[in-house]
C-alpha positions in Angstrom: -16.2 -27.2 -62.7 -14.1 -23.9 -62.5 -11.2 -25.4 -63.6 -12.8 -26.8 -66.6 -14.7 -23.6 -67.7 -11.6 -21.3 -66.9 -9.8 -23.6 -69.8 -13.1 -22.7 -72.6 -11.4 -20.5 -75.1 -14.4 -17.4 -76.1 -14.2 -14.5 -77.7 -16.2 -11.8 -79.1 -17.6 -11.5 -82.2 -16.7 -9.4 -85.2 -17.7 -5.4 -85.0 -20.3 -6.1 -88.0 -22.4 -8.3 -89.5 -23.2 -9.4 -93.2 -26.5 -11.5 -93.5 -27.3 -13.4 -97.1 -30.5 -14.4 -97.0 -34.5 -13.7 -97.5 -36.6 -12.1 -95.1 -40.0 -13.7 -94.0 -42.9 -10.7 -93.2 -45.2 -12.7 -90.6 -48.6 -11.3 -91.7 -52.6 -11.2 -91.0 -52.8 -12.3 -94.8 -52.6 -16.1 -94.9 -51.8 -15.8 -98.5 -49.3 -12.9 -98.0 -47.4 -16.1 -96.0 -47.7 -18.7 -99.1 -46.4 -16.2 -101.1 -43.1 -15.9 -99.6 -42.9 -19.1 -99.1 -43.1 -20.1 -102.7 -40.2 -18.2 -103.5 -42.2 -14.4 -103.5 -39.7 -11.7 -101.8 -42.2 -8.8 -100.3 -40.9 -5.4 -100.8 -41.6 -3.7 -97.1 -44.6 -1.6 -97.0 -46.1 -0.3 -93.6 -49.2 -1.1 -94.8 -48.6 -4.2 -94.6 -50.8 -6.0 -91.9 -48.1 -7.9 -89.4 -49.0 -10.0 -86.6 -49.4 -8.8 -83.3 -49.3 -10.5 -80.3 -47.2 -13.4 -81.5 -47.1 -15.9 -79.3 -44.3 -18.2 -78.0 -47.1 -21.0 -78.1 -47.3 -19.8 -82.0 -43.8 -20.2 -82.4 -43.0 -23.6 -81.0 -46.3 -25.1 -79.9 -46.5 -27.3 -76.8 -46.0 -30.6 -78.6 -42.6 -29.3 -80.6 -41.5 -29.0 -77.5 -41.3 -32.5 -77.1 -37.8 -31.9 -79.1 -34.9 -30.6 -77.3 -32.2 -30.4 -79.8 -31.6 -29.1 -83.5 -34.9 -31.0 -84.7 -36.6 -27.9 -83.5 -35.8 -26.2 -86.7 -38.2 -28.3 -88.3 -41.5 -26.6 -86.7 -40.5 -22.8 -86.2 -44.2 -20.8 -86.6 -46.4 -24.2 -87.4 -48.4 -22.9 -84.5 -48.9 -19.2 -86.3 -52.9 -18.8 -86.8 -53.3 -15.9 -89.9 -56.7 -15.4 -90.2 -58.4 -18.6 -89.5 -55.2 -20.6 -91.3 -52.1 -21.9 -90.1 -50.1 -21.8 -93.5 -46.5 -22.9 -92.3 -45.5 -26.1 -92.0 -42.5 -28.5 -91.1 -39.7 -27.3 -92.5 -41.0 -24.8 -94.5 -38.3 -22.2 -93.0 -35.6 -24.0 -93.7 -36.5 -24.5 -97.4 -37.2 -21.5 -97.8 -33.7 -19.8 -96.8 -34.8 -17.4 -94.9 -32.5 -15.4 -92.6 -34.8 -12.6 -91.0 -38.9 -12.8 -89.7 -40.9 -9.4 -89.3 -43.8 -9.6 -87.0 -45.6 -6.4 -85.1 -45.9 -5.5 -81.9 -45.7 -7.6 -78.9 -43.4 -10.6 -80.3 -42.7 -13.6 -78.1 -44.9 -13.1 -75.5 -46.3 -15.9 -73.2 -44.2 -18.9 -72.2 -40.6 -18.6 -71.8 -39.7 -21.6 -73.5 -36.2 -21.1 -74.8 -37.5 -23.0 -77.7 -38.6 -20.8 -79.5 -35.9 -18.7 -80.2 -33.5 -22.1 -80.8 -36.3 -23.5 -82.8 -35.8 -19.7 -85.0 -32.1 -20.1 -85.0 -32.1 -24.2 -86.0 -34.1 -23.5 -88.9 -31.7 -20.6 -90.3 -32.8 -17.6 -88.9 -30.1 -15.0 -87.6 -32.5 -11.8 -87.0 -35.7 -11.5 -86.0 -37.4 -7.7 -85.7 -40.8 -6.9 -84.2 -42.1 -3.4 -83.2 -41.5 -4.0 -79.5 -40.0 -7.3 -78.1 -41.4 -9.5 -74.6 -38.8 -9.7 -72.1 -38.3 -13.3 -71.4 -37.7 -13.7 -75.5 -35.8 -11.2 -76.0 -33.2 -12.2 -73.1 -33.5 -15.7 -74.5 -32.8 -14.3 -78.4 -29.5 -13.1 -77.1 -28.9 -16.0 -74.4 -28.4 -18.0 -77.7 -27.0 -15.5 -80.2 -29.9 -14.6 -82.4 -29.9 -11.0 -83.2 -32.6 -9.3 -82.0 -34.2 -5.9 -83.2 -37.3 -3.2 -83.5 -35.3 -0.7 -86.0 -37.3 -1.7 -89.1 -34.6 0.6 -91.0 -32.3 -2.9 -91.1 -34.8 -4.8 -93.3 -33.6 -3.0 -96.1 -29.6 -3.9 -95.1 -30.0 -7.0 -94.1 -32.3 -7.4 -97.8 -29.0 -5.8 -99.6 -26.4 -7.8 -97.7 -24.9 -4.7 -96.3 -22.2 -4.9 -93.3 -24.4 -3.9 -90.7 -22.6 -2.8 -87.2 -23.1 -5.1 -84.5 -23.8 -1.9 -82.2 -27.4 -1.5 -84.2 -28.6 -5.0 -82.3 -28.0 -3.3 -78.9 -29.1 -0.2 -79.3 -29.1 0.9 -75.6 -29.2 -2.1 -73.6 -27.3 -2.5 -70.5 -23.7 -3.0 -69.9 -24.8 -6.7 -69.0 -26.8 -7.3 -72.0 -24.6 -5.3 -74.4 -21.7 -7.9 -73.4 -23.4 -11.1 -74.1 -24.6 -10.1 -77.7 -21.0 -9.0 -78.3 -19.9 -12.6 -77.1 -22.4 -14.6 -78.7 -24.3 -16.1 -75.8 -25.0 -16.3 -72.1 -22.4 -18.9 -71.5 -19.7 -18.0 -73.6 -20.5 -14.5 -71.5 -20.5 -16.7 -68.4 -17.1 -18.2 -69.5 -15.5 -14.4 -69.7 -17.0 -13.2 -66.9 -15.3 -16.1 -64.7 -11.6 -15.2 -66.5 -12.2 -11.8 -65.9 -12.6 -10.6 -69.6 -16.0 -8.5 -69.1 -16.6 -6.2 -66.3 -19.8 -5.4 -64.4 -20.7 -1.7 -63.7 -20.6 -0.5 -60.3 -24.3 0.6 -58.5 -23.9 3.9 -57.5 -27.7 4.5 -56.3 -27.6 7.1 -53.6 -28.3 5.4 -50.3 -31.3 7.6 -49.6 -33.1 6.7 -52.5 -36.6 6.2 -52.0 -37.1 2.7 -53.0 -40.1 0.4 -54.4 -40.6 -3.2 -52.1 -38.9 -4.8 -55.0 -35.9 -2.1 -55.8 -35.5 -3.7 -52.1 -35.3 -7.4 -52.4 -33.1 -7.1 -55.2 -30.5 -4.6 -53.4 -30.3 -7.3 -50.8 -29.4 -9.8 -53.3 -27.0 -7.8 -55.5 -23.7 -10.1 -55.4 -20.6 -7.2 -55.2 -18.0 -10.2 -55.3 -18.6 -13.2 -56.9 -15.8 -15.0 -55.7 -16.8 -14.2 -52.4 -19.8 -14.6 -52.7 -20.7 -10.8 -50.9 -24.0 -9.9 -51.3 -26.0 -6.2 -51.0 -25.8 -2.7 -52.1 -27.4 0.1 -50.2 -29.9 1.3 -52.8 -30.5 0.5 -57.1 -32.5 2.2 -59.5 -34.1 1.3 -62.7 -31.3 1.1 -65.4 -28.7 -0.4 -62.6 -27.1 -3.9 -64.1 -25.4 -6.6 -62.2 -25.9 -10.1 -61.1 -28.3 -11.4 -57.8 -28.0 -14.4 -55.9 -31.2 -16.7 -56.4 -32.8 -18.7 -53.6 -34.4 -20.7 -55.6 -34.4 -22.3 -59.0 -36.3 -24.7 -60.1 -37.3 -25.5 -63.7 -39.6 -28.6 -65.4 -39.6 -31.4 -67.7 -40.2 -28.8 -70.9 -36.5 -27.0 -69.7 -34.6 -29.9 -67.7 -34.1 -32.0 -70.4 -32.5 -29.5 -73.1 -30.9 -27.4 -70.0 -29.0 -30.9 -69.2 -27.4 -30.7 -72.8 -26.6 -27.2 -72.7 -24.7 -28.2 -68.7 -23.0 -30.9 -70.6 -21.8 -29.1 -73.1 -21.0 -26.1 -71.0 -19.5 -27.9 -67.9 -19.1 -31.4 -68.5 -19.5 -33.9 -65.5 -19.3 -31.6 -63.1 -22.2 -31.2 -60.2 -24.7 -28.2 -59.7 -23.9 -25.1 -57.3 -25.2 -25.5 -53.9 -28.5 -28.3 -54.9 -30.2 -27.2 -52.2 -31.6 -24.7 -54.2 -32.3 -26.1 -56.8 -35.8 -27.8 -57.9 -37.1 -30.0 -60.3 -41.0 -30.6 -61.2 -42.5 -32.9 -63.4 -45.8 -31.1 -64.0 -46.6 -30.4 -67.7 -47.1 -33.9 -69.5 -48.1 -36.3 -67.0 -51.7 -36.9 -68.5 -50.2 -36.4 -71.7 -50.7 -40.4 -72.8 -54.4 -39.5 -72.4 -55.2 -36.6 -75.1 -52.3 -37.1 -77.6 -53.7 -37.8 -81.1 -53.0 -41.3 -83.0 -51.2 -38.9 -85.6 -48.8 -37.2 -82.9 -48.3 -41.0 -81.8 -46.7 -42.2 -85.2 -44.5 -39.3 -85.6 -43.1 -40.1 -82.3 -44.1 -37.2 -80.2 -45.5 -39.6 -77.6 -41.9 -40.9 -77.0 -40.0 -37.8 -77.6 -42.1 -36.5 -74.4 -41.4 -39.6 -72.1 -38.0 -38.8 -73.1 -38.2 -35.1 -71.2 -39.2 -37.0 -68.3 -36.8 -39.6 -68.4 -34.2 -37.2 -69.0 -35.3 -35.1 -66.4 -35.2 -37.7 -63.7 -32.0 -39.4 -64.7 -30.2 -36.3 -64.3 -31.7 -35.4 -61.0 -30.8 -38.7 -59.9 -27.3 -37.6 -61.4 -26.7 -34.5 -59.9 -28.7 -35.1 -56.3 -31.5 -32.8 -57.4 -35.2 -32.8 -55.8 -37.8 -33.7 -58.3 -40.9 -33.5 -57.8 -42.2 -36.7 -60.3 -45.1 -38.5 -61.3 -47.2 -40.6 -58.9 -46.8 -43.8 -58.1 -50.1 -45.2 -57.9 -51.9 -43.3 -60.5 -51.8 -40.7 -63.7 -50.6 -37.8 -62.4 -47.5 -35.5 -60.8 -46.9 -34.3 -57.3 -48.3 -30.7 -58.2 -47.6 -27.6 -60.9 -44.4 -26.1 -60.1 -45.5 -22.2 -59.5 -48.2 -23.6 -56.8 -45.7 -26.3 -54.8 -43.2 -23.4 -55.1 -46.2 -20.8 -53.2 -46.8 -23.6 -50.9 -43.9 -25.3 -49.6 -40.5 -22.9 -50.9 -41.3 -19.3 -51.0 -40.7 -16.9 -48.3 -41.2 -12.9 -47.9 -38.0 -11.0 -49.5 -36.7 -13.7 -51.3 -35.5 -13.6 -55.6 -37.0 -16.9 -56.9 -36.4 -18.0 -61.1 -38.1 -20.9 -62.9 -38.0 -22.2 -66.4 -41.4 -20.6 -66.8 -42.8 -17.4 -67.5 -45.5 -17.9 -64.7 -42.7 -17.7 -61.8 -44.5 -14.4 -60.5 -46.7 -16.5 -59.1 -45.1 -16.4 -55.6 -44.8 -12.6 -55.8 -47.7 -13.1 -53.6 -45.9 -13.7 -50.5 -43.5 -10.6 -51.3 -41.0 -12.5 -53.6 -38.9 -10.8 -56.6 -39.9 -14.0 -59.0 -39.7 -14.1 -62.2 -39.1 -16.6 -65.3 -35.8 -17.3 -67.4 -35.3 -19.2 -70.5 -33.1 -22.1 -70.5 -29.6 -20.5 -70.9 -30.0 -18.4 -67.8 -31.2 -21.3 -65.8 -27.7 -23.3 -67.0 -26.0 -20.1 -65.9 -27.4 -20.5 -62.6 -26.6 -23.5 -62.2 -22.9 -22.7 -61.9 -23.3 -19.7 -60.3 -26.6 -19.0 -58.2 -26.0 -15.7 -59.7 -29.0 -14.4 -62.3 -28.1 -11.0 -64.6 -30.4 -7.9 -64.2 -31.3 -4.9 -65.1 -33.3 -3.2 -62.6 -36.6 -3.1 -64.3 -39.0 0.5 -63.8 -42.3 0.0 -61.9 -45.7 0.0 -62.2 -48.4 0.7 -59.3 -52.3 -1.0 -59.9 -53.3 0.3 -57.2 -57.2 -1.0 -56.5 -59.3 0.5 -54.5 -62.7 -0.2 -53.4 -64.7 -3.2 -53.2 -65.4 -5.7 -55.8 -69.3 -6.6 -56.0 -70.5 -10.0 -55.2 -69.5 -12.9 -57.6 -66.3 -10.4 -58.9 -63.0 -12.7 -57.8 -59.0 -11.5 -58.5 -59.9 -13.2 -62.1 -62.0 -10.6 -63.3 -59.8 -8.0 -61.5 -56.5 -9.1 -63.3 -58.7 -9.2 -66.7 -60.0 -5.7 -66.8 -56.3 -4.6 -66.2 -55.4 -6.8 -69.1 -57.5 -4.4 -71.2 -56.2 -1.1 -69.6 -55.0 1.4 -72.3 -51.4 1.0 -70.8 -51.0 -2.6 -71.2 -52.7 -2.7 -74.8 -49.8 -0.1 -75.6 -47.3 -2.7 -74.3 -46.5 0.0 -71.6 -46.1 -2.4 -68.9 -43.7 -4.9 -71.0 -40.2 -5.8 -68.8 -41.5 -3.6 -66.3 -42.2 -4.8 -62.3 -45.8 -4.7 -61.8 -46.6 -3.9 -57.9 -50.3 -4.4 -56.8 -51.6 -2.4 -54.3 -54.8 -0.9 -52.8 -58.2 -2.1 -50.3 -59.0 -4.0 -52.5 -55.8 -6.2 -53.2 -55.4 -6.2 -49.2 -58.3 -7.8 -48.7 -58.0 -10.8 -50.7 -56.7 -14.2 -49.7 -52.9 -15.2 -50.5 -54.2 -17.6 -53.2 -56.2 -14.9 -54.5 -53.5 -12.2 -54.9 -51.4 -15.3 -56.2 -54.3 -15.0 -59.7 -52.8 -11.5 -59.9 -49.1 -12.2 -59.4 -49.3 -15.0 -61.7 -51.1 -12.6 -64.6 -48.2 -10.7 -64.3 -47.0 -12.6 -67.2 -49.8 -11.8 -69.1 -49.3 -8.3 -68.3 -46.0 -8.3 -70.2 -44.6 -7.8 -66.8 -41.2 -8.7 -65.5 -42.5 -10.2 -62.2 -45.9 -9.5 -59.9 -45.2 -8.2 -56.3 -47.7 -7.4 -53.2 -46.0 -6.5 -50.2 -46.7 -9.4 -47.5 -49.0 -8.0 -44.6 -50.3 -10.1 -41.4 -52.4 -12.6 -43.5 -49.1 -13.1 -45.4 -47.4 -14.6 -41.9 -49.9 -15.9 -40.7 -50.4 -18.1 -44.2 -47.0 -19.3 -44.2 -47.4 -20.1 -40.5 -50.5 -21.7 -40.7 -49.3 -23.8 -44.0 -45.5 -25.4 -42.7 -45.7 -24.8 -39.2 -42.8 -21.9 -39.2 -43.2 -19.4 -36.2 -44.6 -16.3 -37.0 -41.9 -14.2 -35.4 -39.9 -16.2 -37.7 -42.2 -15.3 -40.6 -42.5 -11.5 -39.4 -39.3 -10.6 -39.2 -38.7 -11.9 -42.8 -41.0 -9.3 -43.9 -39.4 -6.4 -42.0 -38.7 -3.3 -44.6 -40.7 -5.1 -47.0 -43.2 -2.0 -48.2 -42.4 0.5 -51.1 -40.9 3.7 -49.2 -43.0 7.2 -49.3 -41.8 8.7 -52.4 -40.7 5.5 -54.6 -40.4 6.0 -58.5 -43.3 4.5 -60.4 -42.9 4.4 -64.6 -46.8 4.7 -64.3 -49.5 4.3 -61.6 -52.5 2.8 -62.7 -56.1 3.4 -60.9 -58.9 0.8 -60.7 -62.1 1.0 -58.8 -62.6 -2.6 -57.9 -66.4 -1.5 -57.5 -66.7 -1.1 -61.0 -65.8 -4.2 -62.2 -68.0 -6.9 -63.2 -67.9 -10.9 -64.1 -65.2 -10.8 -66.5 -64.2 -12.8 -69.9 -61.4 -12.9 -72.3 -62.5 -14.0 -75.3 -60.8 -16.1 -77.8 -56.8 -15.7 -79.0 -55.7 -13.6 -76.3 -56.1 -13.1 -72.5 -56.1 -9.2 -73.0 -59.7 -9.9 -74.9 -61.5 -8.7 -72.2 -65.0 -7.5 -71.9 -67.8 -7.5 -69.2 -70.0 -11.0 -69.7 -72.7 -8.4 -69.8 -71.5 -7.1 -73.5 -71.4 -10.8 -75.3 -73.6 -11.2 -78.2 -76.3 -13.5 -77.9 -75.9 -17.1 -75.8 -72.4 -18.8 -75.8 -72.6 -22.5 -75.8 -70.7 -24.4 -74.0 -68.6 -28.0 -75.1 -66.0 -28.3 -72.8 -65.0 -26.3 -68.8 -61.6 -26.8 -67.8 -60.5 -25.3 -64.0 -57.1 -25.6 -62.6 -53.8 -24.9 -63.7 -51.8 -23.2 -61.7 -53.9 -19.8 -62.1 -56.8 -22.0 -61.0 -56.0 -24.8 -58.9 -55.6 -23.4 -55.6 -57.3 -24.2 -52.2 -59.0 -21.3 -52.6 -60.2 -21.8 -56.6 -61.5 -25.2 -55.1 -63.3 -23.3 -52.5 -64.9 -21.8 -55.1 -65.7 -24.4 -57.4 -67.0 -26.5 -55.0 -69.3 -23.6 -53.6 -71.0 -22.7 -56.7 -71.4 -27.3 -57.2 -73.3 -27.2 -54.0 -75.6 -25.0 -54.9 -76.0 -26.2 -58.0 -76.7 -29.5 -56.3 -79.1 -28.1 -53.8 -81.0 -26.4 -56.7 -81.4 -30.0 -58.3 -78.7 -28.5 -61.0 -75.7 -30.3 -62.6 -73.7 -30.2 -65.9 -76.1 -31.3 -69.0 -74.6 -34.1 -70.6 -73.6 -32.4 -73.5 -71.1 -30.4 -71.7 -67.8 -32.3 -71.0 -66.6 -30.6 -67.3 -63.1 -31.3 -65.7 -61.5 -29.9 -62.0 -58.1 -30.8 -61.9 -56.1 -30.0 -58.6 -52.8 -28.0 -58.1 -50.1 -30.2 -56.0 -51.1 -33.1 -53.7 -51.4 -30.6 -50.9 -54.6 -29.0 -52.4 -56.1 -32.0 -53.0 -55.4 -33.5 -49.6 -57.3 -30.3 -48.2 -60.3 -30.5 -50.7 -61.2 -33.8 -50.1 -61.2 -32.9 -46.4 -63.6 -30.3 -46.7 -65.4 -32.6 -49.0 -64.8 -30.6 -52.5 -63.7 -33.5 -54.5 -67.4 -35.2 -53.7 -69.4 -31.8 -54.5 -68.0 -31.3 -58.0 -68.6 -35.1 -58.9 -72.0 -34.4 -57.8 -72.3 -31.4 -59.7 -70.9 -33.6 -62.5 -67.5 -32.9 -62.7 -64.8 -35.4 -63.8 -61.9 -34.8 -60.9 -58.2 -34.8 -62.1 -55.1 -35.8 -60.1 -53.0 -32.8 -60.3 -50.9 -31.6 -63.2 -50.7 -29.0 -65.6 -52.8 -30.6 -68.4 -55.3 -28.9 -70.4 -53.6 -25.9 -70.0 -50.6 -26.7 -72.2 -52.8 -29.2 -74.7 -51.8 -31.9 -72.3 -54.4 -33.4 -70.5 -58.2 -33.8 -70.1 -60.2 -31.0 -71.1 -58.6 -30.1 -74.7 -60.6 -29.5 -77.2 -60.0 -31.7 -80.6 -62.2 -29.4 -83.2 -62.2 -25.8 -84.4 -65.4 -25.3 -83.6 -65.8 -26.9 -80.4 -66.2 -23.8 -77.6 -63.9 -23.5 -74.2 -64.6 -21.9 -70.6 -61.5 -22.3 -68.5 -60.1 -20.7 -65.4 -56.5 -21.0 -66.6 -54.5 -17.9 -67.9 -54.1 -18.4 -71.5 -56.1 -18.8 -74.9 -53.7 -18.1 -77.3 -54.0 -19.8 -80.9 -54.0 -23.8 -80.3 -53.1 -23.5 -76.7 -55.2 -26.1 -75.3 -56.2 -27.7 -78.7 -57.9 -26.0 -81.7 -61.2 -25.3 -80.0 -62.2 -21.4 -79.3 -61.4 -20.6 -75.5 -62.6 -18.3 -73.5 -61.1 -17.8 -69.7 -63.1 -16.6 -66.7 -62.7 -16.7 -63.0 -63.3 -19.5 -61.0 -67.3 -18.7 -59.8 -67.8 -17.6 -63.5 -66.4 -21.2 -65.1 -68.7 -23.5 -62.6 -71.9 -21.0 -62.8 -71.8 -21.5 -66.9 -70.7 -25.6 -66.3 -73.8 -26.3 -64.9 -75.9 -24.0 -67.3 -74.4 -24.8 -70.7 -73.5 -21.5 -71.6 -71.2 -18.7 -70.7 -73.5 -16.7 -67.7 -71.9 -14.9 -64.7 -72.5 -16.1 -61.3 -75.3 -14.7 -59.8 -77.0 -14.5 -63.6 -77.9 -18.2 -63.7 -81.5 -19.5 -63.5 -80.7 -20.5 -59.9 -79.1 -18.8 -57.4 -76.9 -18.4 -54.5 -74.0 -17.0 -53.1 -70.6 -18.7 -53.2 -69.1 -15.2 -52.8 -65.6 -15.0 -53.3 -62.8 -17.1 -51.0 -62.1 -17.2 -47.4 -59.6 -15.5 -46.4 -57.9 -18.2 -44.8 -57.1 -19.7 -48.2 
């Protein structure tokens, strides 16, 4: 594999850059849109309304993704909601020879679907510029060599065809960073990093640094010699960039499949670094057969998607990876990724990366994980290695106690509506959870806050694992717990550790929580809706809200529903799906799967499903109306109904009334109270 990469010819690219083409202003203003793309150049105006918040989902929704290659230039922004109006369609970029978008704050946040940006670049873009860029996008913008920027000044350069210096697309990113924009790519930087063309800077963190529990795991990992493979430096501090050695990476059908291409291209035949490590799920279209839309049918998405899997498990077979596939005896996969990962993989101190933005779900245990875009997981393939700059921290610290029928849900909610993460403060940065209140939850509770990390804007979610961390992973594969405790030795943030920001929350203060349609950082108490919100559809799982202890929940609130003489009206459609075989196998035991059938629930096999517009539970209308205990509702997410998300007590509570109450509000009562900590 060396050999053959050693003989790749790469080189840098020219000092500037000329762009000829027309630049696309992504607006509120459907009609703004239509405009330019009938030909209408917009002369910049700050006044102009741009979209915030864009979405990777908007970008490249689920079911592009079906497409791994250069057809993805077809669909770039057919997902984009202006208004109440999605004006562009297939190919619509392409025609319209455009070489630059312009969208507002927060671009490309959500999945980290490498996708997107290809999808940008197929279909002629070169540049894209937004008033602050997501990390996972912006990594994968310059993993595939499409300029990336927030200096609006270039509109007017790149408008003019002026030779623009390649230097004004770096601005003051890393040494890392800096080098694969200059060389076009991750893997053409991969390629001159093995011949010894780039070189990395040296850490030179004092050793007595006071140092956060993830400025920890990552010193630990920090490879000084790739060649031999030496691993650790005494201290590093945000700004410090280098490479660390993974020990795990696993990624899905959505990122196998085009990943395998990229491998092909990049290393030909050869086999994977050290398989061992390395994971494959089939999670996200399993129950896709059931929901896909006669229309999506004839234009072949429904095959294009059995392809992913297909591809998926032929090269696993191909390479001697582990995939976890579909069932055999029914519709349905082995479990979600981030949850199997929590469950079977993850241990305390360990840096874990999967092809999905929701990796910081096993930050729970005290893991550095975090998602990567396609390139980066290619690059890891070769090497086990995964480029870094040390992100800054943030502290939520939460303190008191939450009142009855207030879960991690509604905790993670009210941060997503915190002054400092609406700023887009917290984007790229390591988002460390601690306080009473976060030590007094269950693993698969802190997990909900981990895996919101994303939502956050966050690089990755950490808690520092305690006694009911060991004791977990004891209890769950049988490992002794000296075994366990000695992993977590030195794992706490030192007295005197930097913090970017420390953020406060009373946990007492909180109530039942909602995030109302378009955007999980829509949060408001369940107190301050308007009026009654009827109910069509309740969707829990995902792997947010498919754990052992979500179903604990779930099935508590069904009992007493039950017991009440309550259960779902029949004009409410009401789906549980479970997380991995493993919860499933525990809830029937405790006889969950029978109390939310009583309750009238229809009980899913696992899989990711709804969540991704892939299963049971979608909506197929505008105006049809959402509850779900997953951890998006962006634009079209899970079909082009109106979603609201809520934790697991609030989602059953409003399932069996019809409409959107909080636990303990409902006609009937009881108290399911939140998890045990066991769970």
């Amino acid at each position: 594999m060396l050999e053959h990469l050693l003989e790749t010819e790469v080189a840098k690219r020219p000092p500037t850059v000329r762009l000829q083409g027309r630049i696309l202003f992504l607006t509120e203003d459907p009609d703004l849109i239509r405009r330019q793309l009938a030909g209408e150049d917009l002369e910049w105006d700050p006044s102009i309304p741009l979209r915030d918040d864009i979405s990777t989902d908007e970008i490249t929704p689920g079911w592009v993704c079906y497409h791994f290659d250069e057809k993805l230039g077809e669909y770039p922004y057919v997902g984009l909601l202006c208004g109440d109006e999605r004006p562009i369609g297939r190919n619509d970029i392409r025609k319209g020879g455009f070489v630059c978008s312009v969208s507002g704050k927060r671009r490309g946040k959500g999945s980290s679907r490498e996708a997107s940006p290809y999808a940008e670049r197929a279909a002629g873009l070169r540049v894209v510029i937004g008033e602050n860029i997501e990390r996972i996008y912006g990594e994968n913008c310059a993993n595939i060599g499409l300029l990336a920027s927030t200096d609006f000044s270039l509109i007017e350069k790149i408008r003019n065809g002026e030779e623009i210096p390649l230097d004004a697309f770096i601005g003051d990113a890393g040494r890392i960073q800096r080098d694969i924009i200059e060389y076009g790519g991750l893997l053409d930087y991969a390629v001159a990093r093995l011949k010894g063309l780039v070189t990395l800077p040296a850490v030179a963190t004092p050793a007595d640094r006071p140092q956060t529990i993830a400025e920890k795991i990552i010193a630990r990992h920090w490879v000084t010699d790739a060649a031999s493979g030496a691993l650790g430096v005494p201290a590093v501090k945000p700004g410090d960039t280098g490479f660390l050695r993974a020990d795990l990476r696993f990624s899905h059908e959505y990122v196998t499949p085009m990943a395998s291409t990229f491998w092909e291209d990049f290393a030909g035949d050869a086999g994977l670094n050290h398989t061992e490590s390395i994971v494959f799920f089939r999670d996200h279209l399993a129950f896709l057969d059931e929901v896909i839309t006669e229309e999506r049918k004839a234009a072949g998405l429904l095959d294009a998607a059995h392809a992913l899997h297909d591809r998926q498990r032929e090269f696993a077979a191909a390479k001697g990876v582990r995939l976890h596939g579909e069932l055999p005896d029914r519709t349905g996969s082995e479990g979600i990724c981030h949850i199997m990962v929590q469950d079977r993989y993850a241990l305390p101190g360990q840096i874990i990366i999967g092809s999905d933005s929701h990796t910081p779900h096993s930050g729970a245990l005290g893991c550095v994980a975090f998602g990567v875009g396609t390139s980066a997981i290619v690059n890891a393939w070769a090497t086990r290695d995964v480029r870094l700059e040390v992100p800054e921290s943030i502290r939520v610290n939460i303190t008191g106690q939450p009142p009855p029928g207030v879960v991690a849900k509604d905790l993670i909610l009210e941060l997503l509506r915190h002054p400092t993460v609406k700023s887009g403060e917290a984007i790229g940065r390591i988002i460390e959870f601690t306080g009473e209140a976060v030590e007094a939850l269950s693993i698969d509770e802190r997990a909900t806050l981990t895996n919101m990390a994303a939502e956050v804007g966050g690089f990755t979610g950490v808690i520092a694992p305690d006694e009911k961390a060991v004791g977990w992973i004891a209890g769950r594969r049988g490992v002794p717990a000296a075994e366990v405790r000695a992993l977590c030795d030195g794992l706490h943030s030192d007295a005197g550790a930097n913090y970017a920001a420390t953020i406060e929350m009373d946990a007492g203060g909180v109530e039942p929580m909602v995030a109302t349609p378009g955007d999980p950082g829509n949060g408001l108490p369940i107190s301050a809706l308007e009026g009654d919100v009827s109910l069509d559809t309740v969707f829990v799982g995902a792997c947010t809200g498919a754990k052992r202890a979500d179903f604990e929940m779930y099935a508590g609130v069904a009992r007493e529903a039950v017991a009440a003489g309550k259960r779902v009206p029949a004009t409410v459609r009401a789906y549980a799906q479970y997380g991995s075989i493993d919860v499933e196998a525990w809830s029937r035991e405790q006889g969950h799967d029978q109390a939310l059938r009583d309750a009238g629930f229809d009980v899913l096999a696992p899989g990711c499903g709804a969540c991704i517009n892939a299963g049971p539970g979608v909506s197929t209308t505008a105006e049809q109306v959402t509850i779900s205990s997953i951890n998006r509702n962006f634009p079209g997410r899970s079909g082009p109904g109106q979603v609201y998300l809520a934790s697991p007590l609030t989602c059953v509570a409003s399932a069996i009334e019809g409409r959107i109450v909080a636990y303990g509000d409902q006609e009937w009562s009881g108290e399911a109270g939140s998890p045990d900590g066991a769970c």
